[in-house]
Every structure is written in structure tokens, then in C-alpha cells.
Phi, psi and omega in degrees: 000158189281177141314303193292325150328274194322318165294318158351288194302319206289345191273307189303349170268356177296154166315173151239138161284165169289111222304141165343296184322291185298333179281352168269351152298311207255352178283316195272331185292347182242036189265317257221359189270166173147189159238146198231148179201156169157196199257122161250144192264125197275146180228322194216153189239123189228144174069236188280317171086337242249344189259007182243047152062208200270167186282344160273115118281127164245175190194170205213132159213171172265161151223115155220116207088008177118332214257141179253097188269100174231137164243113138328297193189086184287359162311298165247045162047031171248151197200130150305155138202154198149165191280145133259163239225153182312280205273044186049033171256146168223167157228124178260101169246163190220114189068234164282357185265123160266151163211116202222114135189234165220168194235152125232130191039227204276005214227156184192142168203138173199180215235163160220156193204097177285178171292340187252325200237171182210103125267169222233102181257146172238141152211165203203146193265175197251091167346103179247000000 
């Protein structure tokens, strides 16, 4: 092989980093990972109504990588899962089920909206 092929090869093997944009998309999607906790407020009773428990609940979920990790209510088996988004909206849905809102810096309010229920959420992420 020539020098100039060897040098070819040698430039062509280098890494390229990833242009600024996608590393500040994968920077903001993940400004939002931790654990968020807090009270969801029952607000509205929909169909029977008769399943959506006390007017207050907490609750606990992960954001990691970007990634939104919820079991809601693992009882009857509704759980989120799904992206939040650079400016921290996300909408999950599982079945009849939603769960849709936004996170800014340590703070989140979102809404879930069962076959039966509506709550009204505050939440705050969590020092780990």
C-alpha cells in the first residue's frame, strides 16, 4: 500500500463526534431523568367511577435516559412507559389510559385520564 492509501484509511477510521445539535437533543431529553414523586388529586369520575379510590395518591415514577418508567397502578395493570420530549412534554398512553404533561427544571404537573378517573398531578423530582 501507498503512504497516501495508509493515511486514507487512517483519517477514515477516526471517530466523527456527533454535530452539537444531536448531542444537545440527547443533553435536554435527559436534563429531566431522576425520580419524581408526588400527589395526584382526583378531579373528575368518569362511567362508573366506583375504582378511583381516595381523592389523594402518591405516587413515584423514573425518567431515564430520556426515558419515562411509571407502574400507575399495578394492580390492574396500567403502567406508562414512553420518551419525554426536549421541552418536557411527554403523552403516554396504555389502553383507556393517559397520562400527559410537562416537567420543567425539578417541577412536573400532568394530568392522567382513566376509563373511570381523572387526576390532576404535582410533582417534584427527587434528589437521589
Amino acid at each position: 500500500m501507498t503512504a497516501a492509501l495508509l493515511t486514507a484509511l487512517a483519517i477514515a477510521l477516526v471517530p466523527i463526534p456527533a454535530p452539537p445539535a444531536q448531542r444537545l437533543l440527547v443533553q435536554a431529553t435527559t436534563a429531566f431523568d431522576g425520580t419524581w414523586s408526588g400527589t395526584g388529586t382526583l378531579t373528575g369520575r368518569r362511567g362508573r367511577g366506583t375504582a378511583c379510590s381516595a381523592e389523594d395518591t402518591n405516587r413515584r415514577f423514573t425518567i431515564q435516559n430520556g426515558q419515562i418508567s411509571f407502574p400507575y397502578d399495578t394492580r390492574h395493570g396500567i403502567s406508562f412507559s414512553g420518551p419525554i420530549q426536549a421541552d418536557g412534554s411527554f403523552d403516554l398512553v396504555n389502553g383507556q389510559n393517559r397520562f400527559q404533561g410537562r416537567a420543567t427544571g425539578s417541577e412536573l404537573t400532568a394530568t392522567f385520564t382513566g376509563a373511570e378517573c381523572i387526576r390532576s398531578f404535582q410533582m417534584r423530582r427527587r434528589r437521589n
